[in-house]
Residue frames as qw, qx, qy, qz and C-alpha x, y, z in Angstrom:
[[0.049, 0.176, -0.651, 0.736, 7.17, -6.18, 6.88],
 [0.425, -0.468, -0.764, -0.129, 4.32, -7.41, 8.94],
 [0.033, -0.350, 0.096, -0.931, 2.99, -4.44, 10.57],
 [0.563, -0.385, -0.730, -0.040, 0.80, -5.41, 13.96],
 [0.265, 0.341, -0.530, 0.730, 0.19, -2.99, 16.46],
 [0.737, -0.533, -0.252, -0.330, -3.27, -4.12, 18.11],
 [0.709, -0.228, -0.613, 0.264, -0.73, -6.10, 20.41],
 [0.038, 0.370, -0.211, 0.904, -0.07, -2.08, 22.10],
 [0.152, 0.278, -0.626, 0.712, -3.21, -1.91, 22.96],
 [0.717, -0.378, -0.560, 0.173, -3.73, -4.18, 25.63],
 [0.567, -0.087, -0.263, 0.776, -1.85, -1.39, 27.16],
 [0.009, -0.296, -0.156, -0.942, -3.06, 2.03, 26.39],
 [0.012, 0.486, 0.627, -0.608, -5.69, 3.99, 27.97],
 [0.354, 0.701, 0.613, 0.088, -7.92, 5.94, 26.38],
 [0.110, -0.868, 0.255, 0.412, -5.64, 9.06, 26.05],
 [0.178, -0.350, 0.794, 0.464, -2.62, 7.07, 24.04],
 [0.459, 0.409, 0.728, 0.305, -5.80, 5.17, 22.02],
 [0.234, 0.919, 0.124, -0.291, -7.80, 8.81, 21.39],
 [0.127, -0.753, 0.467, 0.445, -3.71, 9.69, 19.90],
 [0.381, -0.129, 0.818, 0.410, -3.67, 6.77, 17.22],
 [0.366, 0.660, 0.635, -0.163, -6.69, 7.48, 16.29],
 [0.131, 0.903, -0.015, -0.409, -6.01, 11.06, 15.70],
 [0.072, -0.392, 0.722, 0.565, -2.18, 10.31, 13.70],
 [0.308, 0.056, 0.812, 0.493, -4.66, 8.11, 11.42],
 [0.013, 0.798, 0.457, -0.393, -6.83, 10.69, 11.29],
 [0.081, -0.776, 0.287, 0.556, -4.13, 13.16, 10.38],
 [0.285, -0.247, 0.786, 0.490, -2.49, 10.78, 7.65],
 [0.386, 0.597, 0.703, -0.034, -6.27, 10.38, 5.96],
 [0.190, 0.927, 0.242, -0.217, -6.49, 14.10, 5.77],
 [0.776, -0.219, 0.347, 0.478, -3.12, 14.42, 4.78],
 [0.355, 0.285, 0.717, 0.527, -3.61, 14.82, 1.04],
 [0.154, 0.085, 0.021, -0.984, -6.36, 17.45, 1.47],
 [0.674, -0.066, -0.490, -0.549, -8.96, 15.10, 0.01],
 [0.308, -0.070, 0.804, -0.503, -10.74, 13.00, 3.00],
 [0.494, -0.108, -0.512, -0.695, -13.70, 11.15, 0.84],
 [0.726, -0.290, 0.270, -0.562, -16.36, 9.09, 2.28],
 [0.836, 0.407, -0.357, -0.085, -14.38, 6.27, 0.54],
 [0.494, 0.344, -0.643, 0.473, -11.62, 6.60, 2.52],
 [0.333, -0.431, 0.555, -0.628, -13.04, 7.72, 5.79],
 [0.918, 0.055, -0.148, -0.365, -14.80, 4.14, 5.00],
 [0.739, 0.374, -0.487, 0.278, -11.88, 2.57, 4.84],
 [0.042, -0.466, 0.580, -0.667, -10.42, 4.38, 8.07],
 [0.739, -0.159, 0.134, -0.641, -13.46, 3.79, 9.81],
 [0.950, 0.033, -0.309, 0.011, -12.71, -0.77, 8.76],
 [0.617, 0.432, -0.531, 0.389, -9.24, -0.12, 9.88],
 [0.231, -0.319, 0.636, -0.664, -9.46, 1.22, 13.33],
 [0.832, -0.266, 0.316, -0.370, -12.22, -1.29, 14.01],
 [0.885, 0.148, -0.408, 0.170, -9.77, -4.44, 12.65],
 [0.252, 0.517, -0.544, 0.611, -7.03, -2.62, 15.10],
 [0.533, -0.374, 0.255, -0.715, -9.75, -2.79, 17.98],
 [0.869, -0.119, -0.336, -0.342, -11.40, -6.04, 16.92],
 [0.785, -0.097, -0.531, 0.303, -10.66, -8.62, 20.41],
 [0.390, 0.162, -0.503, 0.754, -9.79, -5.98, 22.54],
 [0.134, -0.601, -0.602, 0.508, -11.13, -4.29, 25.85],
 [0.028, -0.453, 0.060, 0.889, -11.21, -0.94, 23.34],
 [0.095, 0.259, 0.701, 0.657, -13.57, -2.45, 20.42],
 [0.056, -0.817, -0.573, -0.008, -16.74, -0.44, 21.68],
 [0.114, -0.707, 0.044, 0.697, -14.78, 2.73, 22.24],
 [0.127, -0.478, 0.548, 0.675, -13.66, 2.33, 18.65],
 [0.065, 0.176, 0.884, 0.428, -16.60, 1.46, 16.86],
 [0.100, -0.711, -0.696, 0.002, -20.07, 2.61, 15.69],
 [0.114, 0.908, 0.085, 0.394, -21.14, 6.38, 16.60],
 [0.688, -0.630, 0.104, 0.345, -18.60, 6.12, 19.35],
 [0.681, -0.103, 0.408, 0.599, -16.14, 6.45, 16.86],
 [0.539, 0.278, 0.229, 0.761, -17.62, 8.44, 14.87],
 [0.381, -0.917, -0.068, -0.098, -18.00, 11.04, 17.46],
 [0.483, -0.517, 0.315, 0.633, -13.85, 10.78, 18.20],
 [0.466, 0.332, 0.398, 0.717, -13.50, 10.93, 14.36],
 [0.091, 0.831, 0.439, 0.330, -15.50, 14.13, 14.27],
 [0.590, -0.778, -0.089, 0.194, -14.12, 15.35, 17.19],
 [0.727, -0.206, 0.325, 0.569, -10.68, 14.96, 15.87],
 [0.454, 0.475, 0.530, 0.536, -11.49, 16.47, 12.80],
 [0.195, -0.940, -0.163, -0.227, -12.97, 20.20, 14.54],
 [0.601, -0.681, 0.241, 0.341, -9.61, 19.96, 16.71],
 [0.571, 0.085, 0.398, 0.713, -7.27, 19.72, 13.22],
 [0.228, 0.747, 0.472, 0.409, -9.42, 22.35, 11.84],
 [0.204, -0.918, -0.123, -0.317, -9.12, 24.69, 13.95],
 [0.623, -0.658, 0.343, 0.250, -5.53, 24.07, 15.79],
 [0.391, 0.665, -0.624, -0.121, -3.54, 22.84, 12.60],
 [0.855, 0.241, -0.455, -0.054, -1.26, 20.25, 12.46],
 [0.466, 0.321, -0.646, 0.512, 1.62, 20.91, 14.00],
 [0.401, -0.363, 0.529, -0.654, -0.43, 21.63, 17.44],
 [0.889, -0.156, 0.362, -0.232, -1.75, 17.93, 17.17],
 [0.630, 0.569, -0.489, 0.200, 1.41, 16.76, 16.57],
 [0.032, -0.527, 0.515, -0.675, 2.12, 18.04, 19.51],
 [0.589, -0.249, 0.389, -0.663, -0.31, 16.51, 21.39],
 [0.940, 0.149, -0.297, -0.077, -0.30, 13.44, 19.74],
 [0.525, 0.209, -0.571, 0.596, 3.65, 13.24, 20.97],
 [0.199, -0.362, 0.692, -0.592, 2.51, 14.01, 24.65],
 [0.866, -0.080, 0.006, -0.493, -0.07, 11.58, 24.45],
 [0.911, 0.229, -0.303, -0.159, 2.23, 8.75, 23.35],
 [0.396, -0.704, 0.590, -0.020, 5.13, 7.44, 25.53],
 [0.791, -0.269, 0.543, 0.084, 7.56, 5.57, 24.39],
 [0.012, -0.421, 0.647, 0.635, 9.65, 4.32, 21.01],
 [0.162, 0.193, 0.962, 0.106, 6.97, 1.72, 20.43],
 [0.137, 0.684, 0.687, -0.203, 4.53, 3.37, 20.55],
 [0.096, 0.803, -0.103, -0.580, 5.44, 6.37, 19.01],
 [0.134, -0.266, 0.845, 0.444, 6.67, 3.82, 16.12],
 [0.227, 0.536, 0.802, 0.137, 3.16, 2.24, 15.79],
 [0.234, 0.808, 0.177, -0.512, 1.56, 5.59, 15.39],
 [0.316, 0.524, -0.565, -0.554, 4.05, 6.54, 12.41],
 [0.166, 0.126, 0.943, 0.260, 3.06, 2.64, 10.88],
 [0.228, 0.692, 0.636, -0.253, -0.50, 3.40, 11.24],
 [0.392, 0.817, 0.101, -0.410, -0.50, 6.78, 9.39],
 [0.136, -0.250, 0.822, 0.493, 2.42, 5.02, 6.94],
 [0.159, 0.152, 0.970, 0.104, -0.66, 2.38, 6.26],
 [0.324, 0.731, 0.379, -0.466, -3.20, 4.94, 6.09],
 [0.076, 0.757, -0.307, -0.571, -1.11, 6.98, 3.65],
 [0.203, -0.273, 0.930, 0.140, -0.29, 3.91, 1.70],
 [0.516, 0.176, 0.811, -0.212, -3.64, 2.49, 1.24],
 [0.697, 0.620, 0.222, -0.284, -4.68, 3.70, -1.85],
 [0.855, 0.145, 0.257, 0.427, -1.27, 2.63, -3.49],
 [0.395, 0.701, -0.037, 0.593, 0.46, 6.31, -4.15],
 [0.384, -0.606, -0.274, 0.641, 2.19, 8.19, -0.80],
 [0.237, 0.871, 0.068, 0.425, 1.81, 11.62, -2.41],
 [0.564, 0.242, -0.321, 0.721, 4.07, 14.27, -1.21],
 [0.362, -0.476, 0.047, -0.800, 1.81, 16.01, 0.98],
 [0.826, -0.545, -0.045, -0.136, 1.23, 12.64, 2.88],
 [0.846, 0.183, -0.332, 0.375, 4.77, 12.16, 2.72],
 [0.148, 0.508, -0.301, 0.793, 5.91, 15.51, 4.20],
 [0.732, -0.460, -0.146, -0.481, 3.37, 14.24, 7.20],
 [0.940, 0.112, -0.318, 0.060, 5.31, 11.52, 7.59],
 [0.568, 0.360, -0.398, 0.624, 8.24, 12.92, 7.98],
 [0.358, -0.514, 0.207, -0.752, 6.69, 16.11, 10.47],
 [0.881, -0.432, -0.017, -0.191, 5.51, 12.55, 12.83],
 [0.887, 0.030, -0.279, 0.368, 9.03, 10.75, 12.66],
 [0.129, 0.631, -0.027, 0.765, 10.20, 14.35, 13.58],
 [0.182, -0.609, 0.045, -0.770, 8.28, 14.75, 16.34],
 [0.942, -0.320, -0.090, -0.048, 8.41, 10.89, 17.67],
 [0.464, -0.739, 0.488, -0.033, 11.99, 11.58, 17.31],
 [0.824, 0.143, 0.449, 0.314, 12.48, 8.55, 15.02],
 [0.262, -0.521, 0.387, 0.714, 15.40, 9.54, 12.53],
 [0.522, 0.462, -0.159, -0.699, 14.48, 10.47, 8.81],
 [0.418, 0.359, -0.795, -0.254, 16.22, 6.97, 7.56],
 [0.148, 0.170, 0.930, -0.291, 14.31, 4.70, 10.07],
 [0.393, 0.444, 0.498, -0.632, 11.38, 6.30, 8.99],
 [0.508, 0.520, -0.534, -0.431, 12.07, 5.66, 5.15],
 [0.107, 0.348, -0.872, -0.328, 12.47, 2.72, 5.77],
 [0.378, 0.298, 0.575, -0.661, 9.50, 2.22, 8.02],
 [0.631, 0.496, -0.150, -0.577, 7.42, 3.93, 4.38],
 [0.355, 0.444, -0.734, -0.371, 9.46, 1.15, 2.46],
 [0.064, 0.038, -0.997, -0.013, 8.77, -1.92, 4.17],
 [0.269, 0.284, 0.684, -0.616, 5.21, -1.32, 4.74],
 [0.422, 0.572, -0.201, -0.674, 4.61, 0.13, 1.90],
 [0.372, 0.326, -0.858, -0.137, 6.19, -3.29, -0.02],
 [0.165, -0.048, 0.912, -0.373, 4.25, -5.94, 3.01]]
């Protein structure tokens, strides 16, 4: 599956971008283990998502990592499920609430193993976008496989 959701946003505002950020944020941390490897990685991925758009300076440099940090003191100290929450009011729509779960699919994904701790993530977003458990398997499958 060819997984593309820069075309979003052209749309978003800086509320619904701050919320992808955060779900790939969440899906990094997932695991328990956040290294400087991955946040390295994160850190390429959200600027390739950005790169061309009216959001690549919000999403790049110490801009970024000032939201990342940010994000990170707000998971700490709220949990998950409350930015879950807030992620799902941030995000309107099936599309969008689909690209999020891709994004933290592709986060979760990147180092070639979904552990069950990023998996049970997974599920707690498709949950909370509302997307059923078997769209969202398959979602892990084809992305996972692209």
């Amino acid at each position: 599956m060819n997984f593309d959701p820069s075309s979003l946003l052209k749309n978003f505002g800086a509320g619904e971008l701050r919320a992808l950020v955060e779900t790939m944020v969440l899906a990094a941390d997932a695991d328990g283990e956040f290294t400087d490897d991955e946040r390295q990685q994160l850190v390429a991925s959200i600027q390739g998502l950005a790169k061309g758009t009216e959001h690549e300076s919000a999403l790049s440099g110490e801009a970024l990592a000032r939201l990342m940090g940010s994000i990170e003191q707000r998971l700490a100290s709220d949990g998950r499920a409350k930015r879950i929450a807030v992620i799902k009011d941030r995000l309107v729509g099936e599309g969008a609430h689909q690209a999020a779960l891709g994004l933290a699919i592709v986060v979760t994904a990147a180092d070639g193993i979904v552990r069950t701790s990023e998996r049970e993530l997974l599920f707690d977003l498709a949950e909370a976008f509302e997307i059923d458990q078997d769209t969202a398997a398959d979602m892990v499958r084809q992305i996972t496989r692209g």
